[in-house]
C-alpha positions as CSV (number, residue, x, y, z in Angstrom):
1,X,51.4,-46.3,3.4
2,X,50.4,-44.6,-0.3
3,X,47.2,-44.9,-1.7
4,X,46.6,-47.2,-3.8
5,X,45.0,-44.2,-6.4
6,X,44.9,-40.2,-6.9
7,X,43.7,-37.5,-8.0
8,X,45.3,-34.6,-9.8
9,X,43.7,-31.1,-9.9
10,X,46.1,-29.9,-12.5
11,X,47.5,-30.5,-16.2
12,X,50.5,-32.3,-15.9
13,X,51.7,-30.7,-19.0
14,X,51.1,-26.9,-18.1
15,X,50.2,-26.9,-14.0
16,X,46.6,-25.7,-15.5
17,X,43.7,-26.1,-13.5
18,X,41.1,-26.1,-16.4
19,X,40.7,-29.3,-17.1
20,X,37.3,-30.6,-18.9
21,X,36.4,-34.4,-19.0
22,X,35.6,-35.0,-22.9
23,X,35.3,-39.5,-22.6
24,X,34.5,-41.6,-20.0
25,X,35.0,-45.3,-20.0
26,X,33.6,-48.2,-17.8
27,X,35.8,-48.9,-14.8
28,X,38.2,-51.8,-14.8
29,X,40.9,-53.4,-13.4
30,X,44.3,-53.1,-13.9
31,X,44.4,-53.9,-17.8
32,X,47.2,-56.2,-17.5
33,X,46.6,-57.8,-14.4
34,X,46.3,-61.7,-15.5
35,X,46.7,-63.2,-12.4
36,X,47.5,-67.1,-11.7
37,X,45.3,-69.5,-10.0
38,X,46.5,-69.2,-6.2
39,X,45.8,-65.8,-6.3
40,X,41.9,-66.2,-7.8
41,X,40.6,-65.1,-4.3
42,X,42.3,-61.8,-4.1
43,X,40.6,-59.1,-4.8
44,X,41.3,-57.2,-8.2
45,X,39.0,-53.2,-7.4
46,X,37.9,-51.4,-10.7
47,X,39.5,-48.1,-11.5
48,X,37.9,-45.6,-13.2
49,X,39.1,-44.2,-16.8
50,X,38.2,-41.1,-17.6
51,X,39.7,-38.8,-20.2
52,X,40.2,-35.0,-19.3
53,X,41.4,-32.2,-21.7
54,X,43.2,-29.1,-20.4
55,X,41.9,-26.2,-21.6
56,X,44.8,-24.2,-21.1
57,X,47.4,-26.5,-23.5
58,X,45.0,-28.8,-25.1
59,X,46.7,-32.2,-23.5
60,X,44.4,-35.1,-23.2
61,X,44.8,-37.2,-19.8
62,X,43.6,-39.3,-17.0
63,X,43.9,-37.4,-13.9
64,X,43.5,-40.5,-11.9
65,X,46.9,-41.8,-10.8
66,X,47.1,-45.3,-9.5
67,X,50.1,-46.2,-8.1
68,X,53.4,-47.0,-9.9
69,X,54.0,-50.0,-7.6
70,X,50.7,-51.5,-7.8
71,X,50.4,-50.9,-12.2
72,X,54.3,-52.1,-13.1
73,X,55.0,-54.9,-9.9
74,X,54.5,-58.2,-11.9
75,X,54.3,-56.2,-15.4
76,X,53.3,-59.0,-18.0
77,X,54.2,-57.4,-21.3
78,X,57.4,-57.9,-23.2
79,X,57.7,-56.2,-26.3
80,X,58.7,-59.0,-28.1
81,X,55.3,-60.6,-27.5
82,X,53.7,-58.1,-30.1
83,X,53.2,-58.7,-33.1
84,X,55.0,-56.9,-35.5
85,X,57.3,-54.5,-33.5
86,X,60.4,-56.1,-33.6
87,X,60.8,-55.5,-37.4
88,X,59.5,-52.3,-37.0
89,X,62.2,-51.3,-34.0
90,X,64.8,-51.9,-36.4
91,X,63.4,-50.2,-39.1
92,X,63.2,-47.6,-36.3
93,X,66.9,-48.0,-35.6
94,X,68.2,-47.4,-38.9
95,X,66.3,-44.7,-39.7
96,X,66.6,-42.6,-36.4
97,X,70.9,-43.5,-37.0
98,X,70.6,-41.9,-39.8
99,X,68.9,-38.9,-39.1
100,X,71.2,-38.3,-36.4
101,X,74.1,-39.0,-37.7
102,X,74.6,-41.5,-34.3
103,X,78.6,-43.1,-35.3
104,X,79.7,-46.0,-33.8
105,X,79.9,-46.3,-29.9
106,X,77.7,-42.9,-29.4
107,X,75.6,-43.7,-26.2
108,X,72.5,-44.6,-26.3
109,X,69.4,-44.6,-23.8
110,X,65.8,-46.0,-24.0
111,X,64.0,-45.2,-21.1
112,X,61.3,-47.9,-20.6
113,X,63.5,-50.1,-22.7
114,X,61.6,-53.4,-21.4
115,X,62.9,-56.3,-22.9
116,X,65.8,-54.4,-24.9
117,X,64.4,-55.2,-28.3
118,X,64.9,-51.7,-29.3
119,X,68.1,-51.2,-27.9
120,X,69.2,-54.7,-29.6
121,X,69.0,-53.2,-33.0
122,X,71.0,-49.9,-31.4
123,X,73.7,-52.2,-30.2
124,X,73.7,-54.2,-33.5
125,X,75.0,-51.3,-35.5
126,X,77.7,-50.7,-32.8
127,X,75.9,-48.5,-30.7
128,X,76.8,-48.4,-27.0
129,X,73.0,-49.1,-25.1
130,X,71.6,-48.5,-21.6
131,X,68.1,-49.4,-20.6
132,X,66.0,-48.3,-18.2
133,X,63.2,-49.9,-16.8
134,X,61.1,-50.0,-13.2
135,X,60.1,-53.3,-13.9
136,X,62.9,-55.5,-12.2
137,X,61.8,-59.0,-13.4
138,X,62.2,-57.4,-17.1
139,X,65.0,-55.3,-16.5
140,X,67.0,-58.5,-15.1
141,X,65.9,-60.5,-17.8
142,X,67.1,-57.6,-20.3
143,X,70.5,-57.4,-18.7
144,X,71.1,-61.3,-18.8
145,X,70.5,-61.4,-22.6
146,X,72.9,-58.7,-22.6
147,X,71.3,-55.3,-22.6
148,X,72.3,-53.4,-19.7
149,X,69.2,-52.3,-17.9
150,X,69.0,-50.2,-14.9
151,X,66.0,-51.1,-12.4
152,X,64.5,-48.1,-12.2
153,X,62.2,-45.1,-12.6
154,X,64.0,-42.5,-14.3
155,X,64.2,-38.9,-12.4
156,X,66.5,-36.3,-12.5
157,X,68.7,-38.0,-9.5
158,X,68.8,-41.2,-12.0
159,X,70.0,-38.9,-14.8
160,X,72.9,-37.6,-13.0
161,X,74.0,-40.5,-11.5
162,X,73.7,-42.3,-15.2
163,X,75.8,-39.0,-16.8
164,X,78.3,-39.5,-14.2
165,X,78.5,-43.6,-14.8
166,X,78.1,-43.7,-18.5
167,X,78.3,-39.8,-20.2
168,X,76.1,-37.8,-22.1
169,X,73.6,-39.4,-24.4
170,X,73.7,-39.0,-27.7
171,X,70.0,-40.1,-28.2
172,X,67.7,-40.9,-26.0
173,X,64.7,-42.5,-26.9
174,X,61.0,-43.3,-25.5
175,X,58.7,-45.2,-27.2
176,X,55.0,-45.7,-26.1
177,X,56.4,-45.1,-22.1
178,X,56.2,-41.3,-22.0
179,X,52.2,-41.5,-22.2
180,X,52.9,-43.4,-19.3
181,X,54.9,-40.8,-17.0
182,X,52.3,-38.7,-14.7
183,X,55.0,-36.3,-13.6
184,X,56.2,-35.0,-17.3
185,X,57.8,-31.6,-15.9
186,X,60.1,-34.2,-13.6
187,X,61.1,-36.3,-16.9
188,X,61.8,-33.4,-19.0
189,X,64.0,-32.3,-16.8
190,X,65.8,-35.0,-16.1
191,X,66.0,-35.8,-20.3
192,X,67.7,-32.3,-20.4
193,X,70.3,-33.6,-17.6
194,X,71.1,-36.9,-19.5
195,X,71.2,-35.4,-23.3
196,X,74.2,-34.0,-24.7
197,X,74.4,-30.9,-26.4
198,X,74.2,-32.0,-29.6
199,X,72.0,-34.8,-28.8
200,X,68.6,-35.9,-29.9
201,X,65.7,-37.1,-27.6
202,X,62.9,-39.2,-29.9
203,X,59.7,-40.4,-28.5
204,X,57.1,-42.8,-30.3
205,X,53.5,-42.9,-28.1
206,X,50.0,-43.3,-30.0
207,X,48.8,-40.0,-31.5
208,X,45.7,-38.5,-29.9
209,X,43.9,-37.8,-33.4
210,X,44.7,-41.4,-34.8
211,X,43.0,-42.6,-31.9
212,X,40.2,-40.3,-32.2
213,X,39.7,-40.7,-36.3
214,X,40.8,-44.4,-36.0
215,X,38.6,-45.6,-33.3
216,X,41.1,-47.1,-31.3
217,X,39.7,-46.0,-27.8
218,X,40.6,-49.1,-26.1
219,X,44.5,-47.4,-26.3
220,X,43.0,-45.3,-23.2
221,X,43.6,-47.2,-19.9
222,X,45.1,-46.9,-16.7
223,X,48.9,-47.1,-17.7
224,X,47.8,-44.1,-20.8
225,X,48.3,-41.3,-18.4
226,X,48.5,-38.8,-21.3
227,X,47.2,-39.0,-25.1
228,X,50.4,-37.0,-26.6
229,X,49.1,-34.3,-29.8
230,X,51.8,-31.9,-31.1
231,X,50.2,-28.3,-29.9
232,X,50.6,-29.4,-26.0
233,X,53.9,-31.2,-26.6
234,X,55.7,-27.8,-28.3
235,X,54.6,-26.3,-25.5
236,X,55.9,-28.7,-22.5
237,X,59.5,-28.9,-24.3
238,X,60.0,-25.2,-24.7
239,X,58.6,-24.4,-21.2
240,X,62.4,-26.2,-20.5
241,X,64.5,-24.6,-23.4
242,X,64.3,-28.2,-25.9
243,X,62.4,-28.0,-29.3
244,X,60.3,-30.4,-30.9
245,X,62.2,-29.8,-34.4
246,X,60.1,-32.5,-36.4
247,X,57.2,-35.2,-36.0
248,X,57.2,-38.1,-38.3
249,X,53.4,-40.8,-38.3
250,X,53.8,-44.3,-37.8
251,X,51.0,-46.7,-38.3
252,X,51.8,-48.7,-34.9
253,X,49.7,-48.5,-32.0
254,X,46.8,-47.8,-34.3
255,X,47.9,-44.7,-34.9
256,X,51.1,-42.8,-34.1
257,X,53.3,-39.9,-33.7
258,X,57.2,-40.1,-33.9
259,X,58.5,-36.8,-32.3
260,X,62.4,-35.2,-32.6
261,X,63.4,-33.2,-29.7
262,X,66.9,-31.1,-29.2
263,X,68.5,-28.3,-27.8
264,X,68.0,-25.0,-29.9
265,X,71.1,-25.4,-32.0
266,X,70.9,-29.4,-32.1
267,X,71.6,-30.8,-35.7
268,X,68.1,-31.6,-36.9
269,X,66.5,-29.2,-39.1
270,X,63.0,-28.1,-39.0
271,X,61.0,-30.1,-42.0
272,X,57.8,-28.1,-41.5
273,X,56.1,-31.6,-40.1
274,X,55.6,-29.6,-36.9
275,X,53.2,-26.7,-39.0
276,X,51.5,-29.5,-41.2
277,X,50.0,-31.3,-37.7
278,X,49.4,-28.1,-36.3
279,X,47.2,-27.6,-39.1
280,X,45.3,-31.0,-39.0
281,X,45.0,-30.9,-35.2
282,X,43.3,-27.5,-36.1
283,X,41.0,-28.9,-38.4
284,X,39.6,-31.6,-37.3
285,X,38.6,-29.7,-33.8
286,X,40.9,-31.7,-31.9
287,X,40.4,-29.7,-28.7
288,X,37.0,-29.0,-28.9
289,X,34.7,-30.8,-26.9
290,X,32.0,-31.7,-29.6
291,X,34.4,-33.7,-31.3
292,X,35.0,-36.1,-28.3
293,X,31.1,-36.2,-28.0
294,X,30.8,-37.5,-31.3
295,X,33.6,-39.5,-31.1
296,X,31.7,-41.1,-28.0
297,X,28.4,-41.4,-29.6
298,X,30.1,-43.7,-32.1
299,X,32.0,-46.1,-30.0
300,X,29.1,-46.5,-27.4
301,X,26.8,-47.6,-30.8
302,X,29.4,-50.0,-31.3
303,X,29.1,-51.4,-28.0
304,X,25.4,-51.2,-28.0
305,X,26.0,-53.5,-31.3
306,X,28.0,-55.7,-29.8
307,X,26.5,-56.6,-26.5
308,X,23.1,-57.2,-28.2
309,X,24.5,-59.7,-30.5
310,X,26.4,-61.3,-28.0
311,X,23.6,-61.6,-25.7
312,X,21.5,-63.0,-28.1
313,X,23.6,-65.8,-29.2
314,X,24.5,-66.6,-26.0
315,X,20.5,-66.9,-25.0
316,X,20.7,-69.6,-27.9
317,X,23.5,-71.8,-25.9
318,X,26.0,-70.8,-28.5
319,X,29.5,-70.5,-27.2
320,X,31.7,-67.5,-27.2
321,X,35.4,-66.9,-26.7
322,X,37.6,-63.7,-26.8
323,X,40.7,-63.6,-28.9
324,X,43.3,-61.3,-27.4
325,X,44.6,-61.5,-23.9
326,X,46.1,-57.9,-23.4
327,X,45.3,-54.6,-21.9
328,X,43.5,-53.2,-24.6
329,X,41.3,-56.4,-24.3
330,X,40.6,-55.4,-20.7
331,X,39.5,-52.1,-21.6
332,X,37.2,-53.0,-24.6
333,X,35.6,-56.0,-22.7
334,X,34.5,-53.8,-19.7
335,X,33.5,-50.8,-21.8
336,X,31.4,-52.9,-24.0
337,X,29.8,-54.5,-20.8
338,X,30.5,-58.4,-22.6
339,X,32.5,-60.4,-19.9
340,X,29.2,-62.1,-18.7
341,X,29.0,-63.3,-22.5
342,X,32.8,-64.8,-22.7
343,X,33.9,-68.6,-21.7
344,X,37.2,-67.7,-22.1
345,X,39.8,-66.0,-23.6
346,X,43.1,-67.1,-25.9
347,X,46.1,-65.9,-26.5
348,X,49.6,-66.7,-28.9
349,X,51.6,-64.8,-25.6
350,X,52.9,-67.7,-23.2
351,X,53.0,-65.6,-20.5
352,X,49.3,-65.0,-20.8
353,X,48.4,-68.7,-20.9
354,X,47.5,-70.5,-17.9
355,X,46.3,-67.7,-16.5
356,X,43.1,-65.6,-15.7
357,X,41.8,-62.1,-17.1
358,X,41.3,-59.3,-14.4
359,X,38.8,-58.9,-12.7
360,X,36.6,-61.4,-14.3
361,X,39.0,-64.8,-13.9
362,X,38.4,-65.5,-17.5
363,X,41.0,-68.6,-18.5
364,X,43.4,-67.6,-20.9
365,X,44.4,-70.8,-23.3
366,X,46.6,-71.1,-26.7
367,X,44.7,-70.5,-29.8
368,X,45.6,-74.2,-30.7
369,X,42.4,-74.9,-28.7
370,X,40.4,-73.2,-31.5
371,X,40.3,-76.0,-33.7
372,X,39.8,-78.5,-31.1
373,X,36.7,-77.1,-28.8
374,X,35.4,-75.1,-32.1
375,X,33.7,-72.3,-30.0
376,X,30.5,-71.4,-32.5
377,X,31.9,-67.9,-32.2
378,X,35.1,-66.1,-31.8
379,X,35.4,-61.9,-31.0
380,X,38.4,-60.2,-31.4
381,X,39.4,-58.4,-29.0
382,X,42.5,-57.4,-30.4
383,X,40.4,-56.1,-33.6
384,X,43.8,-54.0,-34.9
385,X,45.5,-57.4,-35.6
386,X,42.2,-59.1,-37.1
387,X,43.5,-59.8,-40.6
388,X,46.4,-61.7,-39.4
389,X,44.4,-63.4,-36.6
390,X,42.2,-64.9,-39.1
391,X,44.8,-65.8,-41.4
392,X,46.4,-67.7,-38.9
393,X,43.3,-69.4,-37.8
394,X,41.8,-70.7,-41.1
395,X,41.3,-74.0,-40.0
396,X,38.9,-72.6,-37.7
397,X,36.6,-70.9,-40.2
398,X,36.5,-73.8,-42.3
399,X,35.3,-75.8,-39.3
400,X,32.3,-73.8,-39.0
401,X,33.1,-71.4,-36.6
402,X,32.8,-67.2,-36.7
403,X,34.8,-64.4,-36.1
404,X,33.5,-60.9,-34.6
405,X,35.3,-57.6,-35.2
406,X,34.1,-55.2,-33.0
407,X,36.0,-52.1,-34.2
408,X,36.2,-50.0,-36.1
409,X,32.9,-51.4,-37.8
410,X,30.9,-54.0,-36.5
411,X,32.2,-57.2,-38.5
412,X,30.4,-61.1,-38.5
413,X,33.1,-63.3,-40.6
414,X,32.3,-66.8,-41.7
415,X,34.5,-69.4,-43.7
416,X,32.2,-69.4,-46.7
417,X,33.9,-65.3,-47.2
């Protein structure tokens, strides 16, 4: 029987042993772990989240593993559940089709495809599409609506057996799963199997300087094996002959990095995008310890913020709810230390509601219930989406109640702004 967690002694982008720890955050369960009510008695442990650089390449990572089985099992999130990324997949779709030059019926592959959102856009402008994705429940679901998704994880066995079923692909894409891959050497390989020669592999995952300069620290948890920045990235695709060619920012994820990888002779041409983040990653001390000691300093005054306000309403008999039922919510609730403070969570994702937060059994109901129990405040957990949460939620501002933004800045809003 596996453990259910491990522990690497190396850099799973160079094999270095170096590795420093530069952020720590509180222990927690498995971030998306909302379980139902029969299963309120079984025990949910607390992992810990620690972030170590490599000295050697400069990748940020967790070096503790928890099993694949245990984190992806009854995986929750469907990408269509978040706001926004739909539109911004296709966007995505027609850009990256153009770039590439992809004609109709060229093959293409998303690895961690999920619901097939992405791959719906592919298909849309006559692309052929194959998915890939470990969790089966999804992956079935994906292949009814009429994506073809293999139930998987990929490896280099997968690869081969998917060249010799389906061809080459012309472009092969991974978008916010690749942070999520603890053995990186094992993928690249097996990307360099599937992709053809003149084929393109382009990867989306949150940029470890956005999240740094941004704030959005709550994007490290226990899926977030590695926090992707351009220096240790060149250096993990030319280790197996591929070259990142280009990166392209994305605001998504609070922050991101769209990287281009090919063959030597592929058909994209340097941009100089590569050099120009090279350059900032440089500048702003991205691999230097005192930068992630600031960087701490300022998120644990937030929390210190926070918790003191909550605790102090909540010794009034005020009552609180969290908005935002999602891993990242996880994360910032047991970093800040504020579940003691919470009555319950809500949540616009049906597959959240009706259900309880990990670890701390927190219900999770629609936002509906806003404007009918009128909590006196309201703190947003998912503080990236605030403006929109509010907007959609007037009623319940003008009925008196508050909204808390925790990050970036500490944030009290009333309906009389």
């Amino acid at each position: 029987m596996r453990d259910a967690i491990h522990r690497r002694n190396t850099c799973r982008g160079c094999d270095g042993h170096d590795l420093e720890m530069v952020f720590s955050l509180k222990p927690s369960p498995i971030g998306d772990a909302y379980v139902t009510s029969e299963k309120l008695n079984v025990n949910q442990p607390n992992y810990p989240i620690d972030l170590y650089m490599c000295k050697s390449c400069g990748l940020a990572q967790l070096i503790d593993v928890i099993d694949p089985d245990i984190l992806y099992g009854e995986y929750l999130y469907v990408t269509s559940s978040s706001t926004g990324l739909s539109g911004h997949f296709q966007a995505y779709a027609d850009s990256v089709i153009n770039l590439c030059g992809l004609k109709p019926g060229s093959l293409v592959v998303d690895l961690g495809s999920n619901d097939g959102t992405l791959l719906r856009h592919f298909q849309r402008r006559g692309m052929s599409v194959l998915g890939v994705e470990p969790a089966a429940h999804i992956a079935a679901k994906a292949t009814t609506s009429g994506i073809m998704t293999i139930d998987d994880f990929f490896s280099p066995d997968l690869a081969k057996k998917m060249v010799a079923n389906h061809g080459h692909a012309k472009l092969i894409t991974a978008n916010n799963v690749f942070a999520n891959i603890d053995d990186l050497m094992s993928w690249v390989a097996a990307i360099n199997e599937l992709l053809d020669d003149d084929g393109v592999f382009v990867f989306e995952s949150y940029y470890l300087a956005d999240l740094v300069q941004n704030m959005v620290f709550d994007f490290i948890y226990h899926e977030h094996l590695s926090s992707f920045s351009v220096r240790p990235m060149q250096a993990l695709f030319e280790r197996v002959g591929l070259e990142l060619v280009a990166v392209e920012r994305v605001a998504t994820k609070g922050g991101s990095l769209r990287y281009f990888v090919q063959r030597s002779n592929g058909p994209l041409k340097k941009d100089g995008s590569v050099v120009e983040m090279l350059a900032l990653e440089e500048s702003m001390g991205l691999y230097r310890i005192e930068t992630f000691m600031a960087y701490a300093d300022k998120i644990n005054a937030l929390k210190e913020r926070t918790k003191s306000f909550l605790a102090k309403v909540k010794s009034e008999g005020k009552s609180i709810a969290g908005f935002g039922a999602s891993i990242t919510g996880t994360t910032l609730i047991y970093h800040f230390e504020i579940g003691e403070y919470l009555d319950y969570l809500v949540d616009d994702n049906l597959a959240k509601q009706g259900r309880f937060s990990p670890g701390l059994h927190l219900p999770v109901v629609s936002s509906s219930v806003l404007c009918e129990r009128n909590p006196d405040y309201v703190i947003i957990l998912a503080w990236r989406f605030a403006e929109t949460i509010i907007s959609r939620n007037r009623c319940y501002l003008e009925g008196g109640g508050h909204f808390i933004i925790p990050v970036p800045e500490f944030n009290l809003i009333t309906g009389e702004e």
